[in-house]
C-alpha positions, 0 to 999 in steps of 0.5 A: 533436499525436503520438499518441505524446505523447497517450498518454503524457499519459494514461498519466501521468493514469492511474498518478499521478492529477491533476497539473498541467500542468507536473508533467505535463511532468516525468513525461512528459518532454515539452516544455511547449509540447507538453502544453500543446498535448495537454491543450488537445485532450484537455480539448475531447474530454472526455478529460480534465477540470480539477478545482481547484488543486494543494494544496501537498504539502510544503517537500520537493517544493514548495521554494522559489519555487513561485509560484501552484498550477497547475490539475489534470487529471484523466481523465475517471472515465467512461472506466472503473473497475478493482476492488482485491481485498485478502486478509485471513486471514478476508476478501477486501476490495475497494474500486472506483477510476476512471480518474481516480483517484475512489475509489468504494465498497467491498465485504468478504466474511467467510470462515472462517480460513485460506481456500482459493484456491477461496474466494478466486476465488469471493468476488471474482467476487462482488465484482467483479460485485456493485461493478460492477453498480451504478447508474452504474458505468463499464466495468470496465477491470480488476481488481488483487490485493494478496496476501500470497503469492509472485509466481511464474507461479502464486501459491505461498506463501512458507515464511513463509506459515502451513501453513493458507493453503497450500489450493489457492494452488500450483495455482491461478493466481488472476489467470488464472482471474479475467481468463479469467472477466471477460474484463479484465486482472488485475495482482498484487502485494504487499500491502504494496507496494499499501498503499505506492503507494495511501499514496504517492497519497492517503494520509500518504505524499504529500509524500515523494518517497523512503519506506520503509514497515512493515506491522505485521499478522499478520506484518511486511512493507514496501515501498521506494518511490524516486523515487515508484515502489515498487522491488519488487526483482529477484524481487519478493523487496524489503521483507521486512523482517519478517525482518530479525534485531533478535537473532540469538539471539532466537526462534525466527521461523516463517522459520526464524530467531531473533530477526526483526523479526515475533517482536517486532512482529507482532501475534501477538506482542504480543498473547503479551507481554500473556497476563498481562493481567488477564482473559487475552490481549486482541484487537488491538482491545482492545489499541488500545482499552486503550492509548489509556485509558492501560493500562500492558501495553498501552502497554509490549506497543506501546512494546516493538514500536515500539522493536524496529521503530525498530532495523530502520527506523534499519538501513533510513535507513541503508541508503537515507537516505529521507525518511519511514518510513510505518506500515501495519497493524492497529498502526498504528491506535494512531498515536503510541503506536507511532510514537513509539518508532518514531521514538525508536529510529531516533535512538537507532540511526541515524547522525545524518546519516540519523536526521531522518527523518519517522516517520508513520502511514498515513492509509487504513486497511484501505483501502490495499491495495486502493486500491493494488492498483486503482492498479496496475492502472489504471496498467497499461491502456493509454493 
């Protein structure tokens, strides 16, 4: 059996996670007689193992006349693990992933506020060691950064980035520094696009081929994902559409212009529309708590995002007619108080023959962008 063939099954294996053969097939592009052949060796040296049967993942991919599940193959996790490092605005957060796709523990360090590029290198060498130097734990393979910064050689902040979280990030070449240090690779991308490909392999996005994902947080961001691959854009620049304009006479937005989809459905926002709470303005967490207990502010403040957040979602299915717009982010948490007027808005506003899309909310959580940030990287090993 080719090499070539060999390594492009395990290159497969490794950036979708199991599959069975015949989904094997179509990724590689291989003729079924020729995986059949590399799977039969890559089973009897223990590469690779069989874990169960393929669970049906929805009308959409499966179709008609499917037949019986297939097997699953998955890598054998032995081979290695890499380590996803997510940046919050107070905490680096990092979640261990094997080779075949198990997800193992995780770690969170607190830092003060508007942490510097300094903090941020030393917090992750700690969890990176401190993951990797438990019992049992595979070789490092390595480590994958979701960022909400710039891509460039080095990581700079975008202008939208706050004035406080600007400490060191333009001098610092994190993932340099960090592969330099442990002596593995190191990938980086954006956060939402890592929580767009670890929803897509394990999370609410899984039956879809073609989705368009919103992160709700401190500010507004998304990713395109076409043909299960997540389209980052030319210069990394695609799925700001936190900066989409719902009013163009609106307020003033912290990019620079008025009326973006952020000052409408950022957290920061929300929790502005609820100073007139009784007892003052509420956390994110006494937001989603007071919504679910029926509190009208609350619910109204959440109701007013996901309307405003429909309007740009219902401009996207225009735009790209996907099968899904999948809701990441601190809001999110409060499911269908927020889809709900997501998905009302994107009828409303959309033609009808893009307006049946599924609207749904992530399944993993804070866990996301390290989990997808680890899923770049594991893909990113050669085979």
């Amino acid at each position: 059996m080719s090499d070539d063939a060999t390594a492009r099954a395990v290159s497969a294996l490794r950036e979708h996670g199991p599959m069975t053969r015949a989904e094997l097939a179509r990724r590689t592009g291989l003729p079924k007689s020729t995986v059949s052949g590399v799977t039969a060796a890559l089973v009897a040296s223990g590469a690779v193992h069989e874990t169960g049967t393929a669970e049906p993942l929805g009308a959409r991919r499966a179709g008609p006349g499917r037949g019986r599940p297939g097997t699953l193959l998955a890598l054998d996790a032995g081979r290695g693990e890499v380590v996803g490092v997510e940046f919050g605005a107070s905490h680096v957060r990092a979640r261990v992933l094997d080779a075949g796709h198990g997800r193992g523990p995780g770690a969170v360090r607190r830092l003060p506020l508007a942490f510097g590029a300094a903090d941020a290198l030393d917090a992750t060498l700690d969890l990176v060691r401190e993951l990797t130097t438990r019992p049992g734990a595979a070789p490092l393979l390595g480590v994958g950064l979701a960022l909400a910064l710039g891509l460039g050689p080095a990581l700079t902040p975008p202008p939208t980035r706050p004035r406080g979280m600007r400490q060191g990030w333009e001098e610092l070449d994190l993932p340099a520094r960090l592969a330099d240090t442990l002596g593995v690779p190191v990938t980086a991308d954006n956060d939402a696009n890592c929580a767009a490909r670890a929803e897509l392999l394990w999370g609410a996005a899984r039956p879809y081929e073609d989705f368009v994902l919103l992160k709700l947080h401190a500010g507004v961001g998304g990713a395109v994902v076409i043909d299960r691959t997540v389209r980052a854009g030319r210069r990394g620049g695609a799925g700001e559409f936190g900066h989409v304009p719902v009013d163009p006479r609106g307020p003033l937005c912290r990019c620079g212009g008025r009326g973006c989809l952020e000052v409408y459905a950022g957290v920061p926002a929300v929790l502005g529309a609820l100073t007139v709470h009784p007892g003052g303005q509420p956390t994110p967490h006494e937001v989603l708590e007071g919504a679910a207990a029926g509190d009208p502010a609350c619910r109204r403040a959440l109701r007013d995002a996901g309307e405003a957040t429909g309007q740009v979602a219902a401009w996207l299915c225009n735009a790209l007619n996907p099968q899904a717009i999948v809701l990441t982010g601190a809001l999110s948490g409060a499911g269908e108080l927020l889809a709900g007027p997501v998905r009302d808005s994107v009828s409303r506003t959309a033609l009808p023959l893009n307006a049946d899309v599924d609207v749904v909310v992530g399944a993993l959580g804070r866990d996301a962008g390290p989990l997808g940030a680890a899923a770049q990287t594991l893909a990113s090993v050669p085979a």
